[in-house]
C-alpha positions, 0 to 999 in steps of 0.5 A: 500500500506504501508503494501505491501510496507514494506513486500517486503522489509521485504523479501528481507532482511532475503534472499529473500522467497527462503530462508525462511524455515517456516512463523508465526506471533504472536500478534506482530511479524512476525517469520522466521525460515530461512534456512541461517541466514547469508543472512539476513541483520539485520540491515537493517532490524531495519531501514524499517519503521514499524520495531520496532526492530529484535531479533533472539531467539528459532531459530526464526528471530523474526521481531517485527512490533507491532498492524499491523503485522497480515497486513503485514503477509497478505502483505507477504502472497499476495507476496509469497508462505510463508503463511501455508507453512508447514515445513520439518524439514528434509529439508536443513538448520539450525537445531539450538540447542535442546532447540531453536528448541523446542521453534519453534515448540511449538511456530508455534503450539500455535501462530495461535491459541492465537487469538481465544483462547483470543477471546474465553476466553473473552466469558467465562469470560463475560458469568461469569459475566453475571451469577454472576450478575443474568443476566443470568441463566445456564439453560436459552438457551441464555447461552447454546448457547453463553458457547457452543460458548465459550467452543467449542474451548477447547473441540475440542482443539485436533483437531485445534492442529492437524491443526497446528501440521501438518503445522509445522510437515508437515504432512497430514492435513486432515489426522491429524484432523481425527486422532484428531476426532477420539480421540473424537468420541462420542463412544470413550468417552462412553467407558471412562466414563462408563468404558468399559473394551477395547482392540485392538486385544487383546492389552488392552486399557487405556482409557482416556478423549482427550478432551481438551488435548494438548500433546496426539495430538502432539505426534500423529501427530509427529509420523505420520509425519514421518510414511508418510513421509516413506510410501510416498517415498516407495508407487506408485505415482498412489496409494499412496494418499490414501493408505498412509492415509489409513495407517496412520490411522489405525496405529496413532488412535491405538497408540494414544489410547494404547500410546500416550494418556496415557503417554501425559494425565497422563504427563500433569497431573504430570506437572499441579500437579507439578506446583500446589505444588509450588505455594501452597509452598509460593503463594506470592513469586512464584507470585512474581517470575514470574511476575518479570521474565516474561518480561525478557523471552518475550525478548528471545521468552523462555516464549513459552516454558510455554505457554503450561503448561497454556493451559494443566492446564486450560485443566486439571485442568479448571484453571490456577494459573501461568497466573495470575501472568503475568498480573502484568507484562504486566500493569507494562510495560505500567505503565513505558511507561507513567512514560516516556512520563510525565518525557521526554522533548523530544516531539518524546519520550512522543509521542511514549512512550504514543502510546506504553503504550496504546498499552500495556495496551491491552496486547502487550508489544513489543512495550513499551519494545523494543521502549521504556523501554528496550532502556532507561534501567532504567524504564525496571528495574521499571517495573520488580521491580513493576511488582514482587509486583503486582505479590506477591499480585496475588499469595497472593490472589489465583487468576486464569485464567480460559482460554486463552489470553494475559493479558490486558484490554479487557480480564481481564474477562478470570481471574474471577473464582469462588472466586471473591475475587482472581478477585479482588486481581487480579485487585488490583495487576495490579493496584499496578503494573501499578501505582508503575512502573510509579511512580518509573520510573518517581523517579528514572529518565533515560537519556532523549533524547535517540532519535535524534531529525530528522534535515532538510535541511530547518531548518539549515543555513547549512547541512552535506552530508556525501559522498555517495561514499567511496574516495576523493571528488573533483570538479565538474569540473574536471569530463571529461564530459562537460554535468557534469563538466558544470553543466547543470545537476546541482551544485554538486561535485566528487568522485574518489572512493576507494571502490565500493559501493555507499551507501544513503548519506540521508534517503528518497525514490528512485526515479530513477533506470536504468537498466543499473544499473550505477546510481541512483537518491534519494529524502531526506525526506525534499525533497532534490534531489540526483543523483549519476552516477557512472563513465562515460559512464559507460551506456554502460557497460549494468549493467555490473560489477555493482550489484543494491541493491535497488528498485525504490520507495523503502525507504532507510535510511542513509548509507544503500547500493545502489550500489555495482561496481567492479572498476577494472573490469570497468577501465579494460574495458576502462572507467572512474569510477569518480562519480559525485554527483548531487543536481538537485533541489539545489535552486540558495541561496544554496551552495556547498561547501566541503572537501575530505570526507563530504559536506556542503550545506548552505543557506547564503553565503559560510559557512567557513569550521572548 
C-alpha cells in the first residue's frame, strides 16, 4: 500500500500522467521525460517519503527512490497508462538540447535491459569459475546448457534492442524484432562466414556478423520509425496494418544489410579500437581517470552516454577494459558511507549512512551519494580521491569485464577473464578503494549533524506552530461564530489572512477533506490534531473560489500547500474569510498561547513569550 501510496503522489507532482511524455526506471530511479517541466513541483517532490532526492539531467526528471523503485514503477504502472508507453518524439513538448536528448534515448534503450544483462553476466562469470576450478568441463552438457543460458542474451542482443528501440522510437514492435531476426537468420550468417559473394538486385552486399551488435539495430529501427510513421498517415485505415509492415520490411532488412550494418559494425569497431589505444597509452592513469570521474557523471545521468561503448566492446571485442575501472568507484562510495556512520554522533546519520553503504556495496550508489556523501561534501571528495587509486591499480593490472552489470558484490564474477591475475588486481583495487575512502573520510572529518534531529510535541515543555495561514493571528474569540469563538470545537486561535493559501503548519497525514473544499483537518506525526476552516460559512460557497491541493490520507510535510482561496472573490460574495485554527485533541495541561505570526503550545503553565 506504501508503494501505491507514494506513486500517486509521485504523479501528481511532475503534472499529473497527462503530462508525462515517456516512463523508465533504472536500478534506482524512476525517469520522466515530461512534456512541461514547469508543472512539476520539485520540491515537493524531495519531501514524499521514499524520495531520496530529484535531479533533472539528459532531459530526464530523474526521481531517485533507491532498492524499491522497480515497486513503485509497478505502483505507477497499476495507476496509469505510463508503463511501455512508447514515445513520439514528434509529439508536443520539450525537445531539450542535442546532447540531453541523446542521453534519453540511449538511456530508455539500455535501462530495461541492465537487469538481465547483470543477471546474465553473473552466469558467465560463475560458469568461469566453475571451469577454472575443474568443476566443470566445456564439453560436459551441464555447461552447454547453463553458457547457452548465459550467452543467449548477447547473441540475440539485436533483437531485445529492437524491443526497446521501438518503445522509445515508437515504432512497430513486432515489426522491429523481425527486422532484428532477420539480421540473424541462420542463412544470413552462412553467407558471412563462408563468404558468399551477395547482392540485392544487383546492389552488392557487405556482409557482416549482427550478432551481438548494438548500433546496426538502432539505426534500423530509427529509420523505420519514421518510414511508418509516413506510410501510416498516407495508407487506408482498412489496409494499412499490414501493408505498412509489409513495407517496412522489405525496405529496413535491405538497408540494414547494404547500410546500416556496415557503417554501425565497422563504427563500433573504430570506437572499441579507439578506446583500446588509450588505455594501452598509460593503463594506470586512464584507470585512474575514470574511476575518479565516474561518480561525478552518475550525478548528471552523462555516464549513459558510455554505457554503450561497454556493451559494443564486450560485443566486439568479448571484453571490456573501461568497466573495470568503475568498480573502484562504486566500493569507494560505500567505503565513505561507513567512514560516516563510525565518525557521526548523530544516531539518524550512522543509521542511514550504514543502510546506504550496504546498499552500495551491491552496486547502487544513489543512495550513499545523494543521502549521504554528496550532502556532507567532504567524504564525496574521499571517495573520488580513493576511488582514482583503486582505479590506477585496475588499469595497472589489465583487468576486464567480460559482460554486463553494475559493479558490486554479487557480480564481481562478470570481471574474471582469462588472466586471473587482472581478477585479482581487480579485487585488490576495490579493496584499496573501499578501505582508503573510509579511512580518509573518517581523517579528514565533515560537519556532523547535517540532519535535524525530528522534535515532538511530547518531548518539549513547549512547541512552535508556525501559522498555517499567511496574516495576523488573533483570538479565538473574536471569530463571529459562537460554535468557534466558544470553543466547543476546541482551544485554538485566528487568522485574518493576507494571502490565500493555507499551507501544513506540521508534517503528518490528512485526515479530513470536504468537498466543499473550505477546510481541512491534519494529524502531526506525534499525533497532534489540526483543523483549519477557512472563513465562515464559507460551506456554502460549494468549493467555490477555493482550489484543494491535497488528498485525504495523503502525507504532507511542513509548509507544503493545502489550500489555495481567492479572498476577494469570497468577501465579494458576502462572507467572512477569518480562519480559525483548531487543536481538537489539545489535552486540558496544554496551552495556547501566541503572537501575530507563530504559536506556542506548552505543557506547564503559560510559557512567557521572548
Amino acid at each position: 500500500m506504501k508503494y501505491d501510496q507514494l506513486a500517486k503522489e509521485i504523479i501528481q507532482q511532475v503534472g499529473g500522467e497527462s503530462n508525462v511524455k515517456s516512463l523508465v526506471h533504472c536500478a534506482t530511479r524512476l525517469r520522466f521525460v515530461l512534456k512541461d517541466k514547469s508543472k512539476a513541483n520539485k520540491a515537493n517532490m524531495e519531501r514524499l517519503d521514499g524520495v531520496i532526492t530529484v535531479k533533472e539531467s539528459g532531459g530526464q526528471f530523474q526521481v531517485v527512490i533507491g532498492n524499491n523503485v522497480s515497486e513503485v514503477y509497478q505502483a505507477i504502472g497499476k495507476q496509469t497508462n505510463l508503463i511501455d508507453r512508447p514515445t513520439d518524439d514528434s509529439s508536443d513538448g520539450e525537445k531539450g538540447n542535442i546532447f540531453g536528448r541523446a542521453i534519453d534515448i540511449i538511456s530508455s534503450i539500455f535501462t530495461p535491459l541492465l537487469g538481465v544483462m547483470a543477471g546474465a553476466g553473473i552466469l558467465k562469470g560463475l560458469l568461469a569459475i566453475a571451469t577454472n576450478a575443474g568443476w566443470l568441463a566445456t564439453d560436459e552438457t551441464t555447461y552447454i546448457i547453463l553458457n547457452a543460458t548465459a550467452d543467449s542474451l548477447f547473441y540475440f542482443l539485436p533483437v531485445l534492442l529492437a524491443v526497446t528501440s521501438a518503445r522509445k522510437f515508437g515504432a512497430n514492435q513486432f515489426v522491429a524484432m523481425t527486422v532484428a531476426g532477420a539480421l540473424i537468420y541462420p542463412s544470413i550468417i552462412q553467407l558471412k562466414n563462408e563468404a558468399v559473394p551477395t547482392d540485392f538486385f544487383g546492389v552488392p552486399v557487405m556482409m557482416m556478423s549482427y550478432t551481438s551488435t548494438v548500433i546496426p539495430i538502432i539505426l534500423a529501427i530509427w529509420i523505420m520509425s519514421y518510414i511508418e510513421k509516413f506510410f501510416n498517415q498516407r495508407i487506408h485505415e482498412s489496409v494499412k496494418n499490414f501493408v505498412t509492415p509489409l513495407i517496412s520490411l522489405v525496405t529496413i532488412v535491405p538497408l540494414t544489410l547494404i547500410v546500416f550494418g556496415p557503417i554501425g559494425v565497422t563504427s563500433g569497431d573504430l570506437i572499441a579500437a579507439f578506446i583500446l589505444k588509450v588505455l594501452a597509452f598509460n593503463p594506470i592513469l586512464a584507470g585512474a581517470f575514470i574511476a575518479g570521474v565516474w561518480q561525478v557523471l552518475v550525478i548528471f545521468g552523462i555516464h549513459w552516454g558510455v554505457v554503450p561503448i561497454f556493451i559494443n566492446n564486450i560485443a566486439t571485442k568479448g571484453y571490456d577494459y573501461i568497466k573495470p575501472a568503475t568498480a573502484p568507484a562504486i566500493f569507494a562510495q560505500a567505503g565513505a558511507s561507513f567512514g560516516v556512520m563510525l565518525r557521526s554522533k548523530n544516531k539518524k546519520l550512522k543509521t542511514l549512512a550504514g543502510s546506504t553503504g550496504i546498499t552500495a556495496l551491491f552496486g547502487i550508489t544513489e543512495p550513499a551519494v545523494y543521502g549521504v556523501t554528496l550532502r556532507l561534501k567532504r567524504p564525496f571528495i574521499a571517495a573520488v580521491i580513493s576511488a582514482a587509486v583503486g582505479g590506477g591499480i585496475v588499469g595497472h593490472f589489465g583487468s576486464v569485464a567480460v559482460a554486463s552489470g553494475p559493479p558490486g558484490l554479487l557480480t564481481l564474477p562478470v570481471f574474471i577473464g582469462d588472466s586471473m591475475t587482472a581478477f585479482y588486481g581487480l579485487l585488490l583495487g576495490v579493496a584499496v578503494s573501499f578501505v582508503l575512502s573510509i579511512v580518509l573520510t573518517y581523517v579528514l572529518g565533515f560537519e556532523d549533524d547535517p540532519i535535524e534531529e525530528e522534535m515532538t510535541e511530547t518531548t518539549t515543555d513547549s512547541m512552535t506552530i508556525p501559522s498555517p495561514v499567511p496574516g495576523q493571528i488573533v483570538s479565538i474569540e473574536t471569530v463571529p461564530d459562537q460554535v468557534f469563538a466558544s470553543g466547543a470545537m476546541g482551544r485554538g486561535f485566528a487568522v485574518i489572512p493576507s494571502e490565500g493559501k493555507v499551507s501544513a503548519p506540521v508534517s503528518g497525514e490528512v485526515t479530513a477533506v470536504f468537498a466543499s473544499k473550505h477546510a481541512i483537518g491534519i494529524q502531526s506525526d506525534s499525533g497532534l490534531e489540526i483543523l483549519v476552516h477557512v472563513g465562515i460559512d464559507t460551506v456554502q460557497l460549494d468549493g467555490k473560489h477555493f482550489d484543494l491541493h491535497v488528498e485525504k490520507g495523503q502525507r504532507v510535510e511542513a509548509g507544503e500547500l493545502l489550500i489555495s482561496f481567492d479572498i476577494e472573490a469570497i468577501q465579494t460574495a458576502g462572507y467572512e474569510v477569518i480562519t480559525p485554527v483548531i487543536f481538537t485533541n489539545l489535552p486540558e495541561e496544554r496551552h495556547v498561547t501566541f503572537d501575530q505570526t507563530q504559536v506556542w503550545v506548552s505543557t506547564q503553565g503559560n510559557p512567557a513569550l521572548a
